[in-house]
mmCIF file of the N, C-alpha and C atoms, coordinates in Angstrom:
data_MODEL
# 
_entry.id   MODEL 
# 
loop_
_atom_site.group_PDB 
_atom_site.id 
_atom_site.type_symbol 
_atom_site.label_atom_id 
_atom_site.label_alt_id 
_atom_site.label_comp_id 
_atom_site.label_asym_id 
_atom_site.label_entity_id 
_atom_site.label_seq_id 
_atom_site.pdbx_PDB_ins_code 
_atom_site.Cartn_x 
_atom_site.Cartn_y 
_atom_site.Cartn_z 
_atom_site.occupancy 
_atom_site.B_iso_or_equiv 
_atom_site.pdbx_formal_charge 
_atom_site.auth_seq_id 
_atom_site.auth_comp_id 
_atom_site.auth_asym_id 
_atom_site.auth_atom_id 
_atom_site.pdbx_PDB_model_num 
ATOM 1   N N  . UNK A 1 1  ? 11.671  5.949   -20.211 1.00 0.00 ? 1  UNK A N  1 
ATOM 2   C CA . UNK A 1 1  ? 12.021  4.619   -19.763 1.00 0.00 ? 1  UNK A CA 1 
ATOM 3   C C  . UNK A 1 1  ? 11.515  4.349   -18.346 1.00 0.00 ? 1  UNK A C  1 
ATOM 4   N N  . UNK A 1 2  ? 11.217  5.148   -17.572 1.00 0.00 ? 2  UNK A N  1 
ATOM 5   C CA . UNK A 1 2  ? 11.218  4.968   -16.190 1.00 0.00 ? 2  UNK A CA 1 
ATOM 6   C C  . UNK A 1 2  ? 9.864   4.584   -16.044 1.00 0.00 ? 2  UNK A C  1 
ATOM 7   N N  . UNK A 1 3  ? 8.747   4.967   -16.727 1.00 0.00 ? 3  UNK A N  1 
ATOM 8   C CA . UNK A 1 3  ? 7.474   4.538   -16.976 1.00 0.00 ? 3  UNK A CA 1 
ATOM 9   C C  . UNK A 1 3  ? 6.937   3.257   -17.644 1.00 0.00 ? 3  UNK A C  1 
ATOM 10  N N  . UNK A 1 4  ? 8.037   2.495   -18.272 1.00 0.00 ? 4  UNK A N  1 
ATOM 11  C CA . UNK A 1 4  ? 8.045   0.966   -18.791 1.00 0.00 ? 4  UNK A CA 1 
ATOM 12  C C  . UNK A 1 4  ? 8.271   -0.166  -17.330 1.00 0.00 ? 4  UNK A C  1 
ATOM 13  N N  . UNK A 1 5  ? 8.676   0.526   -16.493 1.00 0.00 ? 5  UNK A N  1 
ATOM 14  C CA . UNK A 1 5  ? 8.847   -0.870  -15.073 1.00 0.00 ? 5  UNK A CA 1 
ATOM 15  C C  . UNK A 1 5  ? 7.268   -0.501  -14.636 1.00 0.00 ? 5  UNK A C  1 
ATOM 16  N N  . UNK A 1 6  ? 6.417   0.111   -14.890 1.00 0.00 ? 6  UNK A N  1 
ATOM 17  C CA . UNK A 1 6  ? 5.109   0.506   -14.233 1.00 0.00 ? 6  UNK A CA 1 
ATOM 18  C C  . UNK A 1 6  ? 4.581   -0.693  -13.277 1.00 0.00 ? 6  UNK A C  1 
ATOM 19  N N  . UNK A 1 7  ? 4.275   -1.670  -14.323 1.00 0.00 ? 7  UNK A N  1 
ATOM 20  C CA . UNK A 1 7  ? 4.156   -2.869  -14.020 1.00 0.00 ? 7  UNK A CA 1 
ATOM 21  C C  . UNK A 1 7  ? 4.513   -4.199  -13.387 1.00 0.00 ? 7  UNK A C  1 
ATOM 22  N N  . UNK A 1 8  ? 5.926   -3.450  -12.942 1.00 0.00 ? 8  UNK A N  1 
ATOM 23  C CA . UNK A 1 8  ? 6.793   -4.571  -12.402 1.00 0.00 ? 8  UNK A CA 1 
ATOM 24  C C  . UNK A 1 8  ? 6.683   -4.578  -10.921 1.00 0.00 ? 8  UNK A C  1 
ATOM 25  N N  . UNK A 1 9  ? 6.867   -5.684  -10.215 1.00 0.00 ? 9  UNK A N  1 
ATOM 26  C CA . UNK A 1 9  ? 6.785   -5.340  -8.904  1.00 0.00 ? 9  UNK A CA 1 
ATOM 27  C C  . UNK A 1 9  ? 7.861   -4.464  -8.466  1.00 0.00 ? 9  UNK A C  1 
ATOM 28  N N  . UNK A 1 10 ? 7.041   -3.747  -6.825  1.00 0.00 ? 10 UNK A N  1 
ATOM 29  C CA . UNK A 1 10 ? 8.411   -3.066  -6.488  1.00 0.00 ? 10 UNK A CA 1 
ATOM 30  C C  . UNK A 1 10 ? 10.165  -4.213  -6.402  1.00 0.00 ? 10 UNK A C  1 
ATOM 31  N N  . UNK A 1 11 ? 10.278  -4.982  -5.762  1.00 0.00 ? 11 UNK A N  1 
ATOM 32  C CA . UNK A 1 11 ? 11.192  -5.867  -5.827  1.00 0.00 ? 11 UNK A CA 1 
ATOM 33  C C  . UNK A 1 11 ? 11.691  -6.463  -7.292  1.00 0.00 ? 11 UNK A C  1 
ATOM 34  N N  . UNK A 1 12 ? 11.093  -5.758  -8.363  1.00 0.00 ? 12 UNK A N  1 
ATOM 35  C CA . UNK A 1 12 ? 11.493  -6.147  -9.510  1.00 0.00 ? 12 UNK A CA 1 
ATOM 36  C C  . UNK A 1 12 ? 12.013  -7.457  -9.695  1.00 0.00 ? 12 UNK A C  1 
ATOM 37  N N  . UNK A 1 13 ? 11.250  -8.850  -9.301  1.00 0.00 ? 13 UNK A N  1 
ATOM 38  C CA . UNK A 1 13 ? 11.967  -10.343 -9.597  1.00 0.00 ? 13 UNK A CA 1 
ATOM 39  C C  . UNK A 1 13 ? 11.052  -10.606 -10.823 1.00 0.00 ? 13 UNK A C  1 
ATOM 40  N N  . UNK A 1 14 ? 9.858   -9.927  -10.954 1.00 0.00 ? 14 UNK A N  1 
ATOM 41  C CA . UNK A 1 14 ? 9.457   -10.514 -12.341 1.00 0.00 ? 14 UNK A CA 1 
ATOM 42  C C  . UNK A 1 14 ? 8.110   -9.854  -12.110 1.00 0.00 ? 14 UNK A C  1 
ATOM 43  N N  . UNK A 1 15 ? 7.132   -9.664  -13.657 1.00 0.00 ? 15 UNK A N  1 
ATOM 44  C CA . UNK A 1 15 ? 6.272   -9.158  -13.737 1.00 0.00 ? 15 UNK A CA 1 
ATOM 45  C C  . UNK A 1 15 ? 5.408   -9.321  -12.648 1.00 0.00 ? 15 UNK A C  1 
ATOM 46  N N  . UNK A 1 16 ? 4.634   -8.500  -11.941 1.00 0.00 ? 16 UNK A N  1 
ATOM 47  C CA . UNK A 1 16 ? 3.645   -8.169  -11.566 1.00 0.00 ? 16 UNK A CA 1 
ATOM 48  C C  . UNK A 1 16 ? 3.616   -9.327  -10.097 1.00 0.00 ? 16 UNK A C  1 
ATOM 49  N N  . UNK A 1 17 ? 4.427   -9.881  -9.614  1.00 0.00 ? 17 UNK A N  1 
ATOM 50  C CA . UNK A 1 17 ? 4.613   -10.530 -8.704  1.00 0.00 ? 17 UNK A CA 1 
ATOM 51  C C  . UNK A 1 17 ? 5.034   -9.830  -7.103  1.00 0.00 ? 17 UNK A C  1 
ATOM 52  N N  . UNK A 1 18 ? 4.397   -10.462 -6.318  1.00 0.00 ? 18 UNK A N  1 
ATOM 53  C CA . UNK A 1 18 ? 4.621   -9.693  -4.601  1.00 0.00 ? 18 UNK A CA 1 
ATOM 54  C C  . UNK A 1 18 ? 5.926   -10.729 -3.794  1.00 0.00 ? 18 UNK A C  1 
ATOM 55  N N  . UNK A 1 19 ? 6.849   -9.986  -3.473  1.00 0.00 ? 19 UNK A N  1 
ATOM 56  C CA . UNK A 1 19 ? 8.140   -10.487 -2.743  1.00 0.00 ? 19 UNK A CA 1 
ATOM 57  C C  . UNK A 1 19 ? 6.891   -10.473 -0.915  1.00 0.00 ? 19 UNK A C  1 
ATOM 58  N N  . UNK A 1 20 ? 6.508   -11.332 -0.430  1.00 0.00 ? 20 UNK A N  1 
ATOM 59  C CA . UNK A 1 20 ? 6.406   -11.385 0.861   1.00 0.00 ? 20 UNK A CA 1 
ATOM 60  C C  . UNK A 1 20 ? 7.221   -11.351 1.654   1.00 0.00 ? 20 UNK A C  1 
ATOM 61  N N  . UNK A 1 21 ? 9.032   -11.677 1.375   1.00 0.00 ? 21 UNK A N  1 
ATOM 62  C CA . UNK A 1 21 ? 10.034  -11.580 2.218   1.00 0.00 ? 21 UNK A CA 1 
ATOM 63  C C  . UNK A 1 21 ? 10.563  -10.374 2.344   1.00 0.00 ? 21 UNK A C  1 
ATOM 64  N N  . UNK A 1 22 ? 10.451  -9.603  1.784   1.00 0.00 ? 22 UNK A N  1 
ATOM 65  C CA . UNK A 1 22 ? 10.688  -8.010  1.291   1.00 0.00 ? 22 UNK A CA 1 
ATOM 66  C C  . UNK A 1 22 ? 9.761   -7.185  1.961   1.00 0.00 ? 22 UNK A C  1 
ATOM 67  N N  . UNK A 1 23 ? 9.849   -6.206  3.097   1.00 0.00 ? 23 UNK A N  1 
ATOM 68  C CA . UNK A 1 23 ? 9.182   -5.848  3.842   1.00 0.00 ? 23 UNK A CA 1 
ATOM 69  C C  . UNK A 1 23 ? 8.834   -4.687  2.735   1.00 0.00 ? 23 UNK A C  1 
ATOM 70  N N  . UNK A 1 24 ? 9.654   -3.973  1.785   1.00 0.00 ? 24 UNK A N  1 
ATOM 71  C CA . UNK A 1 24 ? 9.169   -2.391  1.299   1.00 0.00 ? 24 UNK A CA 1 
ATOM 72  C C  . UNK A 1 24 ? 8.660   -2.966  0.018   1.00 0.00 ? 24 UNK A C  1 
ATOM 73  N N  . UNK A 1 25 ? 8.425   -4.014  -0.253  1.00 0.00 ? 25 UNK A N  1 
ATOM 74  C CA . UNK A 1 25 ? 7.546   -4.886  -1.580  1.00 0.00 ? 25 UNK A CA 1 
ATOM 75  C C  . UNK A 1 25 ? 6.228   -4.577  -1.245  1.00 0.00 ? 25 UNK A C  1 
ATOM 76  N N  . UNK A 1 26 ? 5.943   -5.832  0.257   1.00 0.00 ? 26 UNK A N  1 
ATOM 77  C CA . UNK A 1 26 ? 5.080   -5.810  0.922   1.00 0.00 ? 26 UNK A CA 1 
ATOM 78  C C  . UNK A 1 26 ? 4.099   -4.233  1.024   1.00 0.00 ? 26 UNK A C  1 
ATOM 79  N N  . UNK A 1 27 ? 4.503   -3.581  1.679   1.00 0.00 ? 27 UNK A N  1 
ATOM 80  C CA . UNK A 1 27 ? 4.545   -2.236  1.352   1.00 0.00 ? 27 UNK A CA 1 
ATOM 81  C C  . UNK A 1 27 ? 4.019   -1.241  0.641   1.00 0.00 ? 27 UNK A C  1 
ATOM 82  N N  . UNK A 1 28 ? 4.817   -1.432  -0.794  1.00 0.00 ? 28 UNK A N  1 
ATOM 83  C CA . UNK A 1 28 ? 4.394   -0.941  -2.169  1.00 0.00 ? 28 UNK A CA 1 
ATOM 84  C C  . UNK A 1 28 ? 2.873   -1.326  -2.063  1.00 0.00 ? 28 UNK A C  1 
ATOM 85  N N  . UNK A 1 29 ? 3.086   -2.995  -2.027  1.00 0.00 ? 29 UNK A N  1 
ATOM 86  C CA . UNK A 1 29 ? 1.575   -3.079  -2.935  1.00 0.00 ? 29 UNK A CA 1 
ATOM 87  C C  . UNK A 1 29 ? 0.317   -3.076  -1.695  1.00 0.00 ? 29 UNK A C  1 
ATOM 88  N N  . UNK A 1 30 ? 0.780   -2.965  -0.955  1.00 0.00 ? 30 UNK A N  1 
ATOM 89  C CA . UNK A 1 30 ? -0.378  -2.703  0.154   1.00 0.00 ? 30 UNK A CA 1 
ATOM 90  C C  . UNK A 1 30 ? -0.712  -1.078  -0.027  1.00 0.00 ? 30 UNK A C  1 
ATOM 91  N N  . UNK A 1 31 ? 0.232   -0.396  -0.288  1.00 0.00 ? 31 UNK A N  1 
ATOM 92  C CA . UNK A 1 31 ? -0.257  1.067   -0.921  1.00 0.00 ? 31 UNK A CA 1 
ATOM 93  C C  . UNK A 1 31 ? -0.889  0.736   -1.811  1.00 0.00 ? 31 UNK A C  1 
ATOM 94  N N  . UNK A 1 32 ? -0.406  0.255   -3.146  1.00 0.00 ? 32 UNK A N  1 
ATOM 95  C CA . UNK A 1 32 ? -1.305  0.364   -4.476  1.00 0.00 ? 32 UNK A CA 1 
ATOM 96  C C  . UNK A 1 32 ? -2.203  -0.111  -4.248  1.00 0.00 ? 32 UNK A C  1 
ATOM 97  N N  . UNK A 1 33 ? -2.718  -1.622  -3.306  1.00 0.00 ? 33 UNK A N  1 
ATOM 98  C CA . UNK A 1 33 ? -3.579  -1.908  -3.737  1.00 0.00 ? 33 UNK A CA 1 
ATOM 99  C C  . UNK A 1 33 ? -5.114  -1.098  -2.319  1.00 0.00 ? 33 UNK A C  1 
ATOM 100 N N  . UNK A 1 34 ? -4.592  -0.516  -1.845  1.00 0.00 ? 34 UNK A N  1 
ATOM 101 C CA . UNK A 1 34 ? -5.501  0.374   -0.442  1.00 0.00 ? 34 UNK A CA 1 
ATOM 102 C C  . UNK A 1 34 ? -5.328  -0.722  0.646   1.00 0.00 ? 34 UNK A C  1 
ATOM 103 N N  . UNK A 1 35 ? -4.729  -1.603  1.405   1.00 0.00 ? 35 UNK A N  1 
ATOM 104 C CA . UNK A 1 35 ? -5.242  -2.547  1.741   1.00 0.00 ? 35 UNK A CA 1 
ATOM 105 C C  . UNK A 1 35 ? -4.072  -2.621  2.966   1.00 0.00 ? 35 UNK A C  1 
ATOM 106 N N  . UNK A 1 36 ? -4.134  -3.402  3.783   1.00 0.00 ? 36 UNK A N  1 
ATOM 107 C CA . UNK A 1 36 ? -2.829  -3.174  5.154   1.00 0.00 ? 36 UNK A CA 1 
ATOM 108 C C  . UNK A 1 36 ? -1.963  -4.930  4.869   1.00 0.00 ? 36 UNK A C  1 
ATOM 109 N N  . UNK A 1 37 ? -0.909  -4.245  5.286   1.00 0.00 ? 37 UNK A N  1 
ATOM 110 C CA . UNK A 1 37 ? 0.532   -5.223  5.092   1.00 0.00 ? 37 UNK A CA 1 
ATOM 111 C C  . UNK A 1 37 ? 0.127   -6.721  5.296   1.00 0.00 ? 37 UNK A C  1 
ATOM 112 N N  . UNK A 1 38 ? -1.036  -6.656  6.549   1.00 0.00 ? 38 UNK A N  1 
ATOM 113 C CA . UNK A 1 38 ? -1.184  -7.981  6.985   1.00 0.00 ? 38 UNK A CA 1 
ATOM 114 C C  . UNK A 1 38 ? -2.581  -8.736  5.784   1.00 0.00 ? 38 UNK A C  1 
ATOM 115 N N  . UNK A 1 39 ? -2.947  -7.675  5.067   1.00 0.00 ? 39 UNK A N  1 
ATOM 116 C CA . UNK A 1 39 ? -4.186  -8.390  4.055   1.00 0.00 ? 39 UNK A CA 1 
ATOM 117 C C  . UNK A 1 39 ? -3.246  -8.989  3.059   1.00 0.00 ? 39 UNK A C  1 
ATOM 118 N N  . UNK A 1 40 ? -2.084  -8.304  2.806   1.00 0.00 ? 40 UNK A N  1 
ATOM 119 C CA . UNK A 1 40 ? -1.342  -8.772  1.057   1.00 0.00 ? 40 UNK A CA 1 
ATOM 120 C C  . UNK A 1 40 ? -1.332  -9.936  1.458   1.00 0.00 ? 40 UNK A C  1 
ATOM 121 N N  . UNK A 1 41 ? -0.140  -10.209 2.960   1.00 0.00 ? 41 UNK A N  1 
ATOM 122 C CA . UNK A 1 41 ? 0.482   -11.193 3.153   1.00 0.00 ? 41 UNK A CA 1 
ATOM 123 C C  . UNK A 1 41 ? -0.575  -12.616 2.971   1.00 0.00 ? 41 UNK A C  1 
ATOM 124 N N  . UNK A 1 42 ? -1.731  -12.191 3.929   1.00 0.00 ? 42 UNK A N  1 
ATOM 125 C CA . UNK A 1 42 ? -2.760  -13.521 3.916   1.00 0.00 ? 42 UNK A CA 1 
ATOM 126 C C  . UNK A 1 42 ? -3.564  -13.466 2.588   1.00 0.00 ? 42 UNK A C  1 
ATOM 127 N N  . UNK A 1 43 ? -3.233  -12.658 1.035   1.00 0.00 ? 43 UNK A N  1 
ATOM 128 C CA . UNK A 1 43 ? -4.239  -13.076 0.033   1.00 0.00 ? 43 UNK A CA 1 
ATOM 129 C C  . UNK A 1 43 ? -3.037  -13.480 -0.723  1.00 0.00 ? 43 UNK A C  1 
ATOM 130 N N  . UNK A 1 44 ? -1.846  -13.213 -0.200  1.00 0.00 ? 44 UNK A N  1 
ATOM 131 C CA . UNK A 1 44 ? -0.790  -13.872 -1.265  1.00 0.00 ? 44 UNK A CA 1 
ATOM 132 C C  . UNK A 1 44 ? -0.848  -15.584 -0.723  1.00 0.00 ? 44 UNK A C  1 
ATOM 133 N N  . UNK A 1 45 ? -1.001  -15.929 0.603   1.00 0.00 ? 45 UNK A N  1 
ATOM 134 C CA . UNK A 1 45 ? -0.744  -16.970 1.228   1.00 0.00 ? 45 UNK A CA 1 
ATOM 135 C C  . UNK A 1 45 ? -1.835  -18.152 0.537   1.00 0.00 ? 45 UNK A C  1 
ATOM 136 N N  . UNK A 1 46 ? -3.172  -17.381 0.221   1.00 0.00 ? 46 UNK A N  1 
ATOM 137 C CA . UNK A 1 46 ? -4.154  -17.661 -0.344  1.00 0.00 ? 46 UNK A CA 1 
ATOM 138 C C  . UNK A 1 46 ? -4.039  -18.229 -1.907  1.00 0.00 ? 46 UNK A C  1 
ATOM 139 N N  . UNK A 1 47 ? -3.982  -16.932 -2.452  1.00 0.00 ? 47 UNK A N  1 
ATOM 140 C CA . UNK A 1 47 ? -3.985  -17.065 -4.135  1.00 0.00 ? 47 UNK A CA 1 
ATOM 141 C C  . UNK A 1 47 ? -2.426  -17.252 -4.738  1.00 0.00 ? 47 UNK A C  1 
ATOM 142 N N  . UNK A 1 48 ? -1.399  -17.042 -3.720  1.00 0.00 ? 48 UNK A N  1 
ATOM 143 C CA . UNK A 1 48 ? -0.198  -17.154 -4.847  1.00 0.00 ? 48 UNK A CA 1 
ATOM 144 C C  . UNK A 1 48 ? 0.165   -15.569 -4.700  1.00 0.00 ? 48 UNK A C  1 
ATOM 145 N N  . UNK A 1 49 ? 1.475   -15.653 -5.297  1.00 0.00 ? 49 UNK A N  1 
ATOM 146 C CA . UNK A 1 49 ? 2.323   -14.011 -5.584  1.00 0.00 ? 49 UNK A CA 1 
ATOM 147 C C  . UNK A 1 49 ? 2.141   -13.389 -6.798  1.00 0.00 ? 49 UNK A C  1 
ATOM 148 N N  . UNK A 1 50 ? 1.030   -13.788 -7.509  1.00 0.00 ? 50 UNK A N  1 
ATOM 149 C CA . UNK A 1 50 ? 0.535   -12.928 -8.802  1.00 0.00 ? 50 UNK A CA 1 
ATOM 150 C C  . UNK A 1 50 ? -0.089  -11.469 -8.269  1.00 0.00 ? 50 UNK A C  1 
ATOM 151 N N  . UNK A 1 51 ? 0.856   -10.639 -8.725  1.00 0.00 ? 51 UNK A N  1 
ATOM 152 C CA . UNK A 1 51 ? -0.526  -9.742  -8.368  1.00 0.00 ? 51 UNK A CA 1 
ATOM 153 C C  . UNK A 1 51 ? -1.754  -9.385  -8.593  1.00 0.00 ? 51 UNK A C  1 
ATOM 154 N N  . UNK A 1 52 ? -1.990  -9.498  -9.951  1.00 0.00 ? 52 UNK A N  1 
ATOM 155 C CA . UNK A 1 52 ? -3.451  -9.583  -10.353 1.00 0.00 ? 52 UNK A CA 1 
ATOM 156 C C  . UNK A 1 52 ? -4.464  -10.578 -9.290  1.00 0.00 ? 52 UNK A C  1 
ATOM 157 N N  . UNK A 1 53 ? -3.800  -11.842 -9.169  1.00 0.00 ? 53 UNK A N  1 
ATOM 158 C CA . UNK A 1 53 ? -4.972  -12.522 -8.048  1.00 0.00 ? 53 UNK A CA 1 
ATOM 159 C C  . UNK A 1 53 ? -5.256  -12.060 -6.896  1.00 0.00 ? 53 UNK A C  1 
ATOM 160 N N  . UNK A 1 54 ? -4.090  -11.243 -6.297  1.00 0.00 ? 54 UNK A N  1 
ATOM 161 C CA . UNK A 1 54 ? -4.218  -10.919 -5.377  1.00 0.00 ? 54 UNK A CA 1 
ATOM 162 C C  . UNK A 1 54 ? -5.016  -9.925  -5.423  1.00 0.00 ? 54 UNK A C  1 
ATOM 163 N N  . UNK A 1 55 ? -5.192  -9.116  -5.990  1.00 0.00 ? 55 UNK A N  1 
ATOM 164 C CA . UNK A 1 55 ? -5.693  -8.237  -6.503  1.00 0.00 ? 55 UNK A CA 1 
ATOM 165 C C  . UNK A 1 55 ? -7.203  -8.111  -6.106  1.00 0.00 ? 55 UNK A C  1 
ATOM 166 N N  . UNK A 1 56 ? -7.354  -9.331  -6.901  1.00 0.00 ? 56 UNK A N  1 
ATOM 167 C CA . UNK A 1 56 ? -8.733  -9.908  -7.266  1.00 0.00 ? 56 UNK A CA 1 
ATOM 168 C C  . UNK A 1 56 ? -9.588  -10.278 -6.211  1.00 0.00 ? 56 UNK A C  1 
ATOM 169 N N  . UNK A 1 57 ? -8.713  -11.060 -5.347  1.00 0.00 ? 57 UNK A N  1 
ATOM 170 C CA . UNK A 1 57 ? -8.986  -11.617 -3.843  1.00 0.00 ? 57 UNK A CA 1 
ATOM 171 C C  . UNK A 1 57 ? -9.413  -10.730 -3.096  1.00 0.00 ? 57 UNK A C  1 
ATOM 172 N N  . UNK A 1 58 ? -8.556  -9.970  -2.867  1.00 0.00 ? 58 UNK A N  1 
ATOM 173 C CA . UNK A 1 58 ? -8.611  -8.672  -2.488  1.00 0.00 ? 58 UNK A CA 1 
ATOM 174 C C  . UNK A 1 58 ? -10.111 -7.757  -2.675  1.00 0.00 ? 58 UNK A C  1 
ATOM 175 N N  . UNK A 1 59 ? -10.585 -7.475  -4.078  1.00 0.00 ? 59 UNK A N  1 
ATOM 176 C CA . UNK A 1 59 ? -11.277 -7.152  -4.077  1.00 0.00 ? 59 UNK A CA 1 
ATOM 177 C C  . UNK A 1 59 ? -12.717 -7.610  -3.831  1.00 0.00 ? 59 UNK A C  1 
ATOM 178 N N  . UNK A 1 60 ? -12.830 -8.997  -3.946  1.00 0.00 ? 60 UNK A N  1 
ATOM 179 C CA . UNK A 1 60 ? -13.594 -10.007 -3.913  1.00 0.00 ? 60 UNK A CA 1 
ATOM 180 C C  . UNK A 1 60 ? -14.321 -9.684  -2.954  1.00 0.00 ? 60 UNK A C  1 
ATOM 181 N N  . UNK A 1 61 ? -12.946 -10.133 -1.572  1.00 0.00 ? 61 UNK A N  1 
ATOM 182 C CA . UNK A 1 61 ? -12.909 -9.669  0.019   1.00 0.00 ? 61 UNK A CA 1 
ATOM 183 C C  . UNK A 1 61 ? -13.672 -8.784  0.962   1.00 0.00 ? 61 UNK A C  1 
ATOM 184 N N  . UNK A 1 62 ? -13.606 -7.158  0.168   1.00 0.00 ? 62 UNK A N  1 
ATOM 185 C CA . UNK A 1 62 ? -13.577 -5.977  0.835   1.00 0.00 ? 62 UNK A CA 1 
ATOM 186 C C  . UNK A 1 62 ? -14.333 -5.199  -0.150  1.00 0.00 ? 62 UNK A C  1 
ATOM 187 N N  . UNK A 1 63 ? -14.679 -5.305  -1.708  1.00 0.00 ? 63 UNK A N  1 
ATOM 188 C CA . UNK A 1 63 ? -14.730 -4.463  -2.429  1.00 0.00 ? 63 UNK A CA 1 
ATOM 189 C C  . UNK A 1 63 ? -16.543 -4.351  -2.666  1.00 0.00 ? 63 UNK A C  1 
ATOM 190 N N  . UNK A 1 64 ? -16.883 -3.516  -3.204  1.00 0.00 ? 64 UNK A N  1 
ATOM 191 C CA . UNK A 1 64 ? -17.854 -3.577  -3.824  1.00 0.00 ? 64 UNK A CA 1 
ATOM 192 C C  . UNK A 1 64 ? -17.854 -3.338  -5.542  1.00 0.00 ? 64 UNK A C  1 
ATOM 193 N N  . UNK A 1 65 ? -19.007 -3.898  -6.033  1.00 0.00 ? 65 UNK A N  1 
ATOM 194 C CA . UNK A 1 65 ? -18.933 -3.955  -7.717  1.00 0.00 ? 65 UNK A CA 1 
ATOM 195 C C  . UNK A 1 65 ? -19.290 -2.910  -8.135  1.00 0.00 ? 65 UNK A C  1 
ATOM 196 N N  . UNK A 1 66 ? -19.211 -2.406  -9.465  1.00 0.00 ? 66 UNK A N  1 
ATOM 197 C CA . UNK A 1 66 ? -19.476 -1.217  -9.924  1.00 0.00 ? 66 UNK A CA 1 
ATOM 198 C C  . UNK A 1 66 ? -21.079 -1.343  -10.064 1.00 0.00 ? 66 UNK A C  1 
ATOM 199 N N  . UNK A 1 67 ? -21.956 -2.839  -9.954  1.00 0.00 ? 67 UNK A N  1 
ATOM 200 C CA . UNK A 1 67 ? -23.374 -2.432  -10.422 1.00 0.00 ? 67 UNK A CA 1 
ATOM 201 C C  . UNK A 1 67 ? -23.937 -2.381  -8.630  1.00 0.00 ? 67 UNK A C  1 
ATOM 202 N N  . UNK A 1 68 ? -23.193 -2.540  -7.876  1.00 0.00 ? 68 UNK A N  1 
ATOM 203 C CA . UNK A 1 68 ? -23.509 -2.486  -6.275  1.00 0.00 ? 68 UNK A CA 1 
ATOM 204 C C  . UNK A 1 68 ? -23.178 -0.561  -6.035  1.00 0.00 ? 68 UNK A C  1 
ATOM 205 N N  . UNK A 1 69 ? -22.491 -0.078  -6.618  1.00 0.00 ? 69 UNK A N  1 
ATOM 206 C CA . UNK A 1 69 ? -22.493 1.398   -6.391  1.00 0.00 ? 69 UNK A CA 1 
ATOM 207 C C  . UNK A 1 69 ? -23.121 2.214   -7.156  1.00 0.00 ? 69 UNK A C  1 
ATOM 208 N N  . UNK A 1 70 ? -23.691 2.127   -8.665  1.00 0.00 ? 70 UNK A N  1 
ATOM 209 C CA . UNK A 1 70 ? -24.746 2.527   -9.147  1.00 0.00 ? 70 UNK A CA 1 
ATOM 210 C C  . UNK A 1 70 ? -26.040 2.355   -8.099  1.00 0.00 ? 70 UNK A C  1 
ATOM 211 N N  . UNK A 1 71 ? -26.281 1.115   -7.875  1.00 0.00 ? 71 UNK A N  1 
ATOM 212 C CA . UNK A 1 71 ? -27.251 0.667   -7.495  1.00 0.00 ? 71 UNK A CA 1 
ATOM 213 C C  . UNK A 1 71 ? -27.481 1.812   -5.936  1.00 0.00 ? 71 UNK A C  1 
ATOM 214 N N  . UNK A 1 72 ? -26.272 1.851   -5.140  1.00 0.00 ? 72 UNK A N  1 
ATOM 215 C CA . UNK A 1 72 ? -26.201 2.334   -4.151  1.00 0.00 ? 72 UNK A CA 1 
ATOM 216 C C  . UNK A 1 72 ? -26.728 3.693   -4.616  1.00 0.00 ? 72 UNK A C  1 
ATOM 217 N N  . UNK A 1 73 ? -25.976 4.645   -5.810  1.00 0.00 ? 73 UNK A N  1 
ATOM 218 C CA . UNK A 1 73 ? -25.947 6.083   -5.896  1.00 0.00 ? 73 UNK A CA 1 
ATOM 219 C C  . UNK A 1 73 ? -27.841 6.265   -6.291  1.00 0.00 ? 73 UNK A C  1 
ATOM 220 N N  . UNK A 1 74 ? -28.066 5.765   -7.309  1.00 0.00 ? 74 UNK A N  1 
ATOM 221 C CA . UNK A 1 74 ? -29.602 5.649   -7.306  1.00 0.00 ? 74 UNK A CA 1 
ATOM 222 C C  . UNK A 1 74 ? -30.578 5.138   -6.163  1.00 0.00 ? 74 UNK A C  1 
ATOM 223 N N  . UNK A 1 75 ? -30.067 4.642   -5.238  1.00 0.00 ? 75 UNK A N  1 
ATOM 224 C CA . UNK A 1 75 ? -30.829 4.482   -3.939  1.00 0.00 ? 75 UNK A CA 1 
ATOM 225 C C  . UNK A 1 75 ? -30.903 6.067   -3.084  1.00 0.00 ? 75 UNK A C  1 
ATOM 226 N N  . UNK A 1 76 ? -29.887 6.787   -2.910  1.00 0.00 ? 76 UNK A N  1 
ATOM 227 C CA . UNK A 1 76 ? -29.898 7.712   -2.243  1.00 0.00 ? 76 UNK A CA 1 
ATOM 228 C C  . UNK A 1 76 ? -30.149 9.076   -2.524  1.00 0.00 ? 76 UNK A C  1 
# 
């Protein structure tokens, strides 16, 4: 059973959603997602408290694509 909330936010108010008023929410998903307290806050402020968008934003942001790191590993 303890492996069925996987998905839930830490603040558990509803699927996959970020509590910004909740400092150890905040927190959580700045762990899960690699990213610092002050990025969640400004991609939640952005996209909304979904986490998936944030997510997304997030990666958009900072990330690179999987055909940008092939591309990279065959360069070097």
């Amino acid at each position: 059973m303890a492996n069925e909330d996987k998905n839930m936010a830490p603040n558990a108010t509803g699927p996959a959603r970020i509590d910004v008023q909740s400092d150890g929410s905040v927190a959580e998903w700045a762990r899960r997602l690699d990213v610092t307290v002050s990025q969640i806050k400004d991609a939640v402020a952005t996209v909304g408290d979904q986490a998936s968008d944030v997510e997304m934003h997030l990666k958009g942001s900072h990330s690179t694509s999987n055909v940008e790191r092939i591309d990279q590993a065959g360069a070097g």
